[in-house]
Wavefront OBJ file of the C-alpha trace (Angstrom):
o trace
v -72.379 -237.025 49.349
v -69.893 -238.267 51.971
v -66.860 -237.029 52.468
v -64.525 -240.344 51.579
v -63.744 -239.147 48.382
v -61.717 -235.899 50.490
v -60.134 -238.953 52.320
v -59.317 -240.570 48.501
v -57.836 -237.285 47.439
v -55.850 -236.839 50.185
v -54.574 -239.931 50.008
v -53.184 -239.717 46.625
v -51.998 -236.179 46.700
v -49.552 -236.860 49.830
v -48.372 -239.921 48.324
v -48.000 -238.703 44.476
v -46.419 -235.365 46.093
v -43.135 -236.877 46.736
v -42.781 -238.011 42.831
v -41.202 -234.751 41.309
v -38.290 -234.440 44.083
v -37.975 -237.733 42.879
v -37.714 -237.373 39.533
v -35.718 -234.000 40.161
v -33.264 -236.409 42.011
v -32.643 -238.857 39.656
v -32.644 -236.607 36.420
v -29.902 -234.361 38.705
v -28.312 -236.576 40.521
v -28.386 -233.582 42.939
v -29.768 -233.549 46.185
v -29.003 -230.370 47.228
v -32.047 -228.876 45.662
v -35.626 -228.387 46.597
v -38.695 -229.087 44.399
v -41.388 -226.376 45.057
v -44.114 -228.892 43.043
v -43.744 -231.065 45.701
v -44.571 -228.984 48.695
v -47.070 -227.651 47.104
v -49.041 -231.019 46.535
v -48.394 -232.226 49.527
v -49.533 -229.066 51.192
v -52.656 -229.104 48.930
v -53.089 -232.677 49.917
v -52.442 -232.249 53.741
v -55.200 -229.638 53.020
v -57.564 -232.457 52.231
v -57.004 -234.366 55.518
v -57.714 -231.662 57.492
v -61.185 -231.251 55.282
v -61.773 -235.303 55.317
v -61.284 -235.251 59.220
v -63.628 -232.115 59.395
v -66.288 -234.352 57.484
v -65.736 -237.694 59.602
v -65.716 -235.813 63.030
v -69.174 -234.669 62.185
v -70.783 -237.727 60.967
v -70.682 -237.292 57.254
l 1 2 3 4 5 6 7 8 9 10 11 12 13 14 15 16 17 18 19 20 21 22 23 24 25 26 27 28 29 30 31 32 33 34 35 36 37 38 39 40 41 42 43 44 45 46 47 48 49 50 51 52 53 54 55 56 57 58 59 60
């Protein structure tokens, strides 16, 4: 199995992560405050980038 579907999954995590500060934002009109949800995806998802370029550097 390659390793595109890391590279898939990365993809969408760091761009769906940004979608509860979002809707945080907008529900609170506050900016002030920080969603944990979304650092959390996005860290998950910055995880994934790290494990697709692992898999492209060696060929797979």
């Amino acid at each position: 199995m390659s390793g595109h579907w890391l590279g898939f999954v990365a993809a969408t995590l760091t761009t769906v992560a940004f979608v509860p500060q979002a809707l945080k934002t907008l529900r609170s009109r506050d900016t002030r405050g920080i969603c944990l949800g979304m650092y959390v995806v996005f860290t998950v998802g910055l995880c994934f980038w790290l494990a697709y370029g692992s898999c492209s550097a060696r060929g797979r």
